[in-house]
C-alpha positions, 0 to 999 in steps of 0.5 A, a space after each residue: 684100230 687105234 694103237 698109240 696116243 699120237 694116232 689117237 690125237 690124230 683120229 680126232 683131229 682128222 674126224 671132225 675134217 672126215 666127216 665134212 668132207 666125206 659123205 657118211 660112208 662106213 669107211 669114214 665112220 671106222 677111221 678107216 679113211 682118216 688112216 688114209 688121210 694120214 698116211 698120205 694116200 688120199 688126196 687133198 685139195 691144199 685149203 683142206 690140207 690147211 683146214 686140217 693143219 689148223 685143226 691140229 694146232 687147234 687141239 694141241 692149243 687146247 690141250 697144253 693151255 698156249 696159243 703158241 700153235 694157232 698164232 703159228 699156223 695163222 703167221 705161215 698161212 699169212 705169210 703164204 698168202 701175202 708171198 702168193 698175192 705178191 706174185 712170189 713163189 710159195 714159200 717151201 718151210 723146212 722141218 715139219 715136227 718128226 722130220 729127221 734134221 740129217 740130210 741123207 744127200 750129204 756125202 761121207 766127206 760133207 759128213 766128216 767136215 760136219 762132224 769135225 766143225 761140231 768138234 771144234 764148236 764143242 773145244 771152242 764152247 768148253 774154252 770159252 766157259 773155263 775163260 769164263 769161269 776163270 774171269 768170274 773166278 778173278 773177279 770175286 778175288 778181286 772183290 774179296 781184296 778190294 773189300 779187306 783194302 777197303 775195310 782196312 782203310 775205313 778203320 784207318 781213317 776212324 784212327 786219324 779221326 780220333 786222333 785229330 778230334 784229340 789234337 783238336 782239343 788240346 789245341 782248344 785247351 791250349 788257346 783257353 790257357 792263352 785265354 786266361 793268362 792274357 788277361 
């Protein structure tokens, strides 16, 4: 029936949303229409089809603790609603989770210029992180000298400090001399 743990997630999302829109019939009982739900073979008005995305951000909220896939679904469903009452055409999102990225219109030539402006964004990305690093490298080696320089020039200046508070007491002593000799 059931074989891997994201058809299970899927059961019991679809379920609750089977068992409101259908009658009781045994099909619905064994899963076997929520299968169907699933697999696109039965048909949905767009508010049950949007009930049921719900549903499914609801559960996946619920399981990873976040509220990141209901305030989701709730921006589309706004989003839509205002473009529709707008008079605007429906907004066509792009991927849906499970969608394959890759473009399987893109010519072998569209294909080619892709991959090689993918090379050239990964040369220009390592450029830039060794220019980077480099930087980073200068710059620690410029603090290292300015903080030698500026140790250095701390002692020197501690050696004319004593050096001036020693002429500055011989010029003390000197004029107590002149002091007591003029009078």
């Amino acid at each position: 029936m059931i074989t891997s743990h994201n058809e299970k997630l899927r059961y019991y999302v679809c379920v609750p949303f089977v068992l409101t829109h259908m009658k009781n019939t045994e099909a619905a009982k064994r899963g076997k229409f929520v299968r169907c739900v699933l697999n696109g073979s039965v048909k949905m008005s767009r508010q049950q089809l949007e009930e049921l995305k719900l549903r499914r951000a609801m559960l996946e909220s619920y399981q990873t603790g976040r509220l990141t896939p209901i305030l989701k679904e709730e921006l589309k469903y706004h989003i839509q609603s205002r473009r529709l009452s707008e008079g605007k055409t429906e907004l066509v999102l792009g991927v849906e989770r499970g969608q394959n990225m890759e473009s399987p219109q893109l010519s072998p030539d569209e294909v080619a210029r892709r991959n090689m402006r993918k090379e050239q964004n990964r040369t220009a990305s390592r450029k830039f992180r060794k220019r980077k690093r480099s930087e980073i490298e200068g710059l620690v080696q410029l603090r290292t000298e300015l903080e030698a320089k500026n140790a250095e020039l701390k002692k020197s200046v501690e050696r004319l400090q004593a050096e001036k508070d020693a002429v500055w007491d011989e010029v003390t002593s000197v004029l107590q001399h002149v002091t007591k000799d003029a009078d």
